[in-house]
C-alpha positions in Angstrom: 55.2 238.5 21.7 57.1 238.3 25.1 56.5 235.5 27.1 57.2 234.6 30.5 59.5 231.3 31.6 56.1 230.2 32.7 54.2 230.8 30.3 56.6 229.1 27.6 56.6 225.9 30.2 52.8 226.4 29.7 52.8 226.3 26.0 55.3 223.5 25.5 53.1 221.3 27.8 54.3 221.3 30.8 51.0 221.8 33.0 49.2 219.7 30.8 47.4 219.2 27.3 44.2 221.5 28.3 46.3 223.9 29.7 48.5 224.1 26.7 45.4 224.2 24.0 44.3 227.3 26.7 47.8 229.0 26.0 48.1 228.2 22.1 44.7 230.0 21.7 45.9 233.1 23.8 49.4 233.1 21.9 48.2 233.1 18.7 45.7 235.9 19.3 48.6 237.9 20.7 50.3 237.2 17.4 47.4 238.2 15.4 47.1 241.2 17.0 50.6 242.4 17.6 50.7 242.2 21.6 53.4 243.1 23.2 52.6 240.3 25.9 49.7 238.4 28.2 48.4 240.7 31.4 46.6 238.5 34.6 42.9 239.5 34.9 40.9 238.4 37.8 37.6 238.6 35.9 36.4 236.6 32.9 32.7 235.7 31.1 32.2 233.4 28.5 29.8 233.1 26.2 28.7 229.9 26.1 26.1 228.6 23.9 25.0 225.4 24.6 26.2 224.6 21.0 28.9 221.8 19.7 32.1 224.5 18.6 31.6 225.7 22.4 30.9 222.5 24.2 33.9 221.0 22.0 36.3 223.4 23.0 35.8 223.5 26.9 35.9 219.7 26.5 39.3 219.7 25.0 40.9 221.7 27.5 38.8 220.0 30.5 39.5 216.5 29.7 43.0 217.7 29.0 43.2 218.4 32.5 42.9 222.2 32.5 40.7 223.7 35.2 39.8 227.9 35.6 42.4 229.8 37.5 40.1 233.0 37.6 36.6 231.1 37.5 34.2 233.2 35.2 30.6 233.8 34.7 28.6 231.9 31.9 26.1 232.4 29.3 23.3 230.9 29.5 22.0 227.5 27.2 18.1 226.3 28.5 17.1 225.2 31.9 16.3 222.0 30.6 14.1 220.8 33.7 11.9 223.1 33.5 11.0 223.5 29.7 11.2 219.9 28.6 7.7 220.2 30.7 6.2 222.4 27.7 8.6 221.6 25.1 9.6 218.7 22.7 13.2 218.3 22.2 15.5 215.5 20.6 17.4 212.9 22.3 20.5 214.9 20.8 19.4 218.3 21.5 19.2 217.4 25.3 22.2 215.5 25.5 24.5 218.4 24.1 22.8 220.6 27.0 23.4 218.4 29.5 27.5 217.7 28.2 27.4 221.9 28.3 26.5 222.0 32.2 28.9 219.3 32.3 31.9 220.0 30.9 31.8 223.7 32.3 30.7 222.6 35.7 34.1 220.8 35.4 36.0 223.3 34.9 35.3 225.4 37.1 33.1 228.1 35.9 30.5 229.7 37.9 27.5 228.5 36.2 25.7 231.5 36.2 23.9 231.6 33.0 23.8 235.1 32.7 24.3 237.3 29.2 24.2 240.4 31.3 27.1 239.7 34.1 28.2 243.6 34.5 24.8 244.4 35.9 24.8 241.7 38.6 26.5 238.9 39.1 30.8 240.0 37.6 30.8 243.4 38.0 34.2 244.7 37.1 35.3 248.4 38.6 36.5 251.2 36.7 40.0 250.4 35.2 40.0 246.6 35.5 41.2 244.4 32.9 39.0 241.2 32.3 38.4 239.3 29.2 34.7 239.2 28.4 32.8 237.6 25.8 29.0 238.2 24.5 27.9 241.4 22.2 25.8 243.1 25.4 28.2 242.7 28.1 31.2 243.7 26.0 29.8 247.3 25.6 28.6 247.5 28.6 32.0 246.6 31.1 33.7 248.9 28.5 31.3 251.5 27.9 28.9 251.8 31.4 31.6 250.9 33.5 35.4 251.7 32.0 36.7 248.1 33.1 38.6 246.8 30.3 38.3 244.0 28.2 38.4 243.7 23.6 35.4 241.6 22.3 36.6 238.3 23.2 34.8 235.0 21.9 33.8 232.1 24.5 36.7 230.3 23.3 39.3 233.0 23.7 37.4 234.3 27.3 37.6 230.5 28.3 41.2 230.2 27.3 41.7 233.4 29.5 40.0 232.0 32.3 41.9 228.8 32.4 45.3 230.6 32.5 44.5 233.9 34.5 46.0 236.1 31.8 45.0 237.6 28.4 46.8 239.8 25.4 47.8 243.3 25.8 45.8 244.9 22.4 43.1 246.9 21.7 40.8 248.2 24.5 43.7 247.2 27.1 45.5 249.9 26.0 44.7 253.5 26.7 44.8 255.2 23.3 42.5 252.8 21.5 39.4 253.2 24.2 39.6 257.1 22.7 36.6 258.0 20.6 36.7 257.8 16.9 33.0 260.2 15.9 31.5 262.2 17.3 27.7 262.2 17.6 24.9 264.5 18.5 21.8 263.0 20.2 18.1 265.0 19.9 16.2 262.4 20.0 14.0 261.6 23.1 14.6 258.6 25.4 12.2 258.0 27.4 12.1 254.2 28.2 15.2 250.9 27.2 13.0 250.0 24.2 14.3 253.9 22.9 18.1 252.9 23.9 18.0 249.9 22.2 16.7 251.6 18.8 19.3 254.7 19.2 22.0 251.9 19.4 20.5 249.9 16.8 21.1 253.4 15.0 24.4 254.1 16.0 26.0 250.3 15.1 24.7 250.7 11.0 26.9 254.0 11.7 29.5 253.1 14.0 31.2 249.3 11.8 33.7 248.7 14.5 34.6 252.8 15.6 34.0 254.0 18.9 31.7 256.6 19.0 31.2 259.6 21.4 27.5 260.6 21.8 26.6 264.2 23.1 23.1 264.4 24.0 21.3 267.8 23.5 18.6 266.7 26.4 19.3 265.6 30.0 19.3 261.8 30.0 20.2 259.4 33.3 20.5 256.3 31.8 19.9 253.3 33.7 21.0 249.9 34.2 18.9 248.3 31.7 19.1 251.6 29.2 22.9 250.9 28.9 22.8 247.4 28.6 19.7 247.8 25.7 21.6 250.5 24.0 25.1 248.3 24.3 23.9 244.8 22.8 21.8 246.6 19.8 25.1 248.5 18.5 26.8 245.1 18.8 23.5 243.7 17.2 23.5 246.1 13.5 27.1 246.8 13.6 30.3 245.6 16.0 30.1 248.6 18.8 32.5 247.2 21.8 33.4 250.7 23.2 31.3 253.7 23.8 31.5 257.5 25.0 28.7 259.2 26.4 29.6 262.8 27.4 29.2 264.1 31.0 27.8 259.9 31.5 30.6 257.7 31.2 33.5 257.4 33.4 35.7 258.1 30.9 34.0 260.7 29.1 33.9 263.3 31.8 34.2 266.3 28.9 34.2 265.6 25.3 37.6 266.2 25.1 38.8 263.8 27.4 36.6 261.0 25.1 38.8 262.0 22.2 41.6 261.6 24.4 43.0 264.9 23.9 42.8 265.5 19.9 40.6 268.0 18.3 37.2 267.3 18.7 35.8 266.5 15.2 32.3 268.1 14.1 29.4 265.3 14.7 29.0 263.0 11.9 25.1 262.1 12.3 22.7 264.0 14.2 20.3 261.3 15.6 16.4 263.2 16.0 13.4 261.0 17.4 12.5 260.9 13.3 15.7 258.8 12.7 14.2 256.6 15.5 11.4 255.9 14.1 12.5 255.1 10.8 14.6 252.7 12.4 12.0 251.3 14.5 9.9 251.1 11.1 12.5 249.3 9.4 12.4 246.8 12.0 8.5 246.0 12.6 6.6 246.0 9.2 5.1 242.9 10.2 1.6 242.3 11.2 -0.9 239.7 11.7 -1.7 236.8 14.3 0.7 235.9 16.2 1.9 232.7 18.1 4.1 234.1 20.3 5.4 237.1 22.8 9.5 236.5 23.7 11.1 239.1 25.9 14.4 239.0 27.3 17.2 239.4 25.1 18.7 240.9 27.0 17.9 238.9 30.1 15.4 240.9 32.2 16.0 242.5 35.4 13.4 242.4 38.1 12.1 245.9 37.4 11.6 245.0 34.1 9.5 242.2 35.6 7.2 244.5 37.3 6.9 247.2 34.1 5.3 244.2 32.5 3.0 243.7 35.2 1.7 247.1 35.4 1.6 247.6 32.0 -0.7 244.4 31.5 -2.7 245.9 34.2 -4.9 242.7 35.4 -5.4 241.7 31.2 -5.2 238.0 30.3 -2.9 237.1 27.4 -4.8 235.3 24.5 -4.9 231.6 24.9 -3.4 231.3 21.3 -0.2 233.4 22.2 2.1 232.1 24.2 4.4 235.0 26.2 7.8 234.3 27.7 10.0 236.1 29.6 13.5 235.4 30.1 15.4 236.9 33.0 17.9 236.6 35.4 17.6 233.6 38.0 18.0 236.0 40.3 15.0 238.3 39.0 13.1 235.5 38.7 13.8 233.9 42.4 12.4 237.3 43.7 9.4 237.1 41.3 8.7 234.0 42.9 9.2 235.0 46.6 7.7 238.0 45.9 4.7 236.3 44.0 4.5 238.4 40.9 5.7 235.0 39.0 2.2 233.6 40.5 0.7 237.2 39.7 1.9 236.9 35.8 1.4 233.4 35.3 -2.3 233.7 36.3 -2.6 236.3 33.7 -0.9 233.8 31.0 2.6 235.4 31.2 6.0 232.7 32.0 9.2 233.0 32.9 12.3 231.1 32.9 15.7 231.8 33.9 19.6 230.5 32.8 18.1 230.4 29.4 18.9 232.0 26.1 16.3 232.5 23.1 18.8 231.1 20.4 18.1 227.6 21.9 16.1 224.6 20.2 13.8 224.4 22.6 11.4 227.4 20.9 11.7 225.7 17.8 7.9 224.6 17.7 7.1 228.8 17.3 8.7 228.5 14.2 7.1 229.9 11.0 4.9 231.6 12.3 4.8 235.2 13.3 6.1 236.2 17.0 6.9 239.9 18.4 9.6 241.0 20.8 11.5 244.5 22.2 14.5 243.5 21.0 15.7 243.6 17.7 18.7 241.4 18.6 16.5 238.5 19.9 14.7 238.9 16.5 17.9 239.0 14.5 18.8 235.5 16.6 15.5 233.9 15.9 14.6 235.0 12.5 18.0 232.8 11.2 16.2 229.9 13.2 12.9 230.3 11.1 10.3 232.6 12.8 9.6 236.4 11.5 9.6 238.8 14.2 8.2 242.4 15.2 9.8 244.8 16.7 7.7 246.6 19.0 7.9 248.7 22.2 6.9 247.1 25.8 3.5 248.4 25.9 2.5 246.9 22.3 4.4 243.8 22.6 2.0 243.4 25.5 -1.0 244.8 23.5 -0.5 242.6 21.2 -0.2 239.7 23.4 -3.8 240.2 24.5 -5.8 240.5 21.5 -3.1 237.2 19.7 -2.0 239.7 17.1 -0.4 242.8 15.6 -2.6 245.6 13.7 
């Protein structure tokens, strides 16, 4: 792999231990990978996760004297302020959050604590090579957007950050963003939740490939319904690229999502029958529950105000407890707008910069809770509580009575 005079001076320590750990990380992924040579970004998210590899990492290059030359958005760990109020935690568990805000504060990141930066707060534009890590924004900057970036990990994306620059492979280069399937889409999508399951369909199909839907019925996908269908490929399979026909910007035609070649007959048809068999795969569970967790995904304010209409004035079951996490953003305008006061009333919370694969849920634990997402389930199901998989409206249902029939 080529490298720059600077970049060697960077490598055999000459800005500094941090900054060299930065550059050994990106040279040796460039190796792996056969890269021709690093490329600046000006963009970068990492996925941090409040855990010790992460925390270890971005203290290593930190206290080695590295700081961000492009400065990128985070992931978020817990707001511990606010839910050490409802929540026991160990000395331990607390201290590790607070070396996380810490050590990234440090080096410069923007401490957003966001796992959805391409619909808010790093929005990349068409074209733009950035290194981003996390499974839902990944998709989504490649897929939604056409910025380009391969499926980075926090410690790669960090090492990006602190040098400007990351390795030419993979989705930097134009013939590998080219769909590998084609698929045909009957099915009807009428809300995220039905996003989510089609790309919890498509990932068991997809592996790693880049597939090219073509939908049979009009569809405008949203914000939300790209970011749902993104981080549930990434959830069943390892979906960092997508095609959506006469959608995405660089799938104008089917033949310019194949990049040119002959366009292949679909592999799968997917029909609102394959979507319910995956959604019945997913949510065979019934029974009380002990909690509601939405947000996985973070949510966006208009996914604050579905859940208030669909609630509809109801009071949530004094046994369940039901949390939303969203954007800070989302939820400062649910506060100024009152609909945090409106919720909480009804027994609903919120929280912001704060991720459901965090110890501070661990008192739900064995017992039975129900979400929209089948990725937060997958996330908190290793940590010991069986989840549902349900729709909006039943999550919420469900939330009233304190159980699933």
């Amino acid at each position: 792999m080529y490298l720059t005079d600077e970049e060697k001076r960077i490598l055999d320590g000459g800005e500094g231990a941090g900054k060299q750990k930065a550059m050994e990380m990106l040279y040796a992924l460039g190796l792996t990978f056969d890269a021709e040579k690093l490329i600046p970004v000006k963009r970068a998210h990492v996925a941090l996760s409040g855990q010790e590899g992460d925390t270890y990492w971005c203290e290593l290059l930190v206290n080695g004297g590295a700081t961000c030359a492009v400065p990128p958005t985070t992931n978020p760990y817990w707001d511990t302020n606010y839910l050490t109020k409802f929540f026991d935690v160990t000395k331990e568990e607390l201290e590790l959050a607070d070396r996380t805000g810490d050590a990234y504060r440090r080096i410069g990141a923007k401490l957003t604590y966001h796992c959805a930066p391409g619909v808010c707060s790093n929005v990349p534009f068409f074209g733009e090579h950035v290194a981003f890590s996390e499974s839902s924004a990944t998709p989504y900057v490649n897929g939604a957007l056409g910025a380009r970036s391969n499926r980075e990990s926090s410690v790669s994306a960090l090492a990006a950050a602190v040098i400007g620059k990351t390795p030419y492979y993979g989705f930097h280069i134009d013939e590998n963003r080219y769909g590998d399937f084609a698929v045909d889409v009957e099915a009807d999508l009428e809300s995220c939740y039905d996003w989510g399951i089609l790309g919890h369909c498509l990932g068991k199909i997809a592996g790693n490939r880049i597939p090219v839907l073509r939908f049979k019925k009009p569809v405008r996908p949203t914000q939300e319904d790209f970011l749902y269908f993104g981080a549930e490929a990434a959830t069943s399979g390892a979906v960092a690229m997508y095609h959506m026909v006469g959608i995405t910007p660089e799938a104008p035609t089917i033949e310019a999502a194949f990049g040119g070649r002959k366009v292949p007959s679909a592999e799968c048809v997917l029909t609102n029958k394959d979507l319910k068999d995956r959604e019945d795969m997913l949510t065979p569970a019934t029974g009380k529950i002990n909690l509601v967790m939405l947000g996985c995904p973070h949510y966006t304010y208009n996914q604050l105000l579905d859940v208030e209409r669909l609630l509809a004035g109801r009071h949530i079951c004094n046994e369940t407890a039901f949390w939303i996490l969203a954007e800070s953003g989302a939820v400062e305008l649910a506060e100024r707008s009152h609909l945090r006061q409106r919720l909480e009333l009804l027994g609903v919370r919120m929280v912001g910069d704060t991720c459901i694969d965090e110890p501070c849920w661990k008192s739900f634990e064995g017992a039975l809770g129900v979400t929209d997402s089948p990725k937060c389930a997958y996330y908190r199901e290793r940590r010991g509580q069986p989840f549902a998989i349900r729709r909006l409206s039943e999550c919420i249902d469900a939330a009233v009575k304190g159980r699933l029939d």
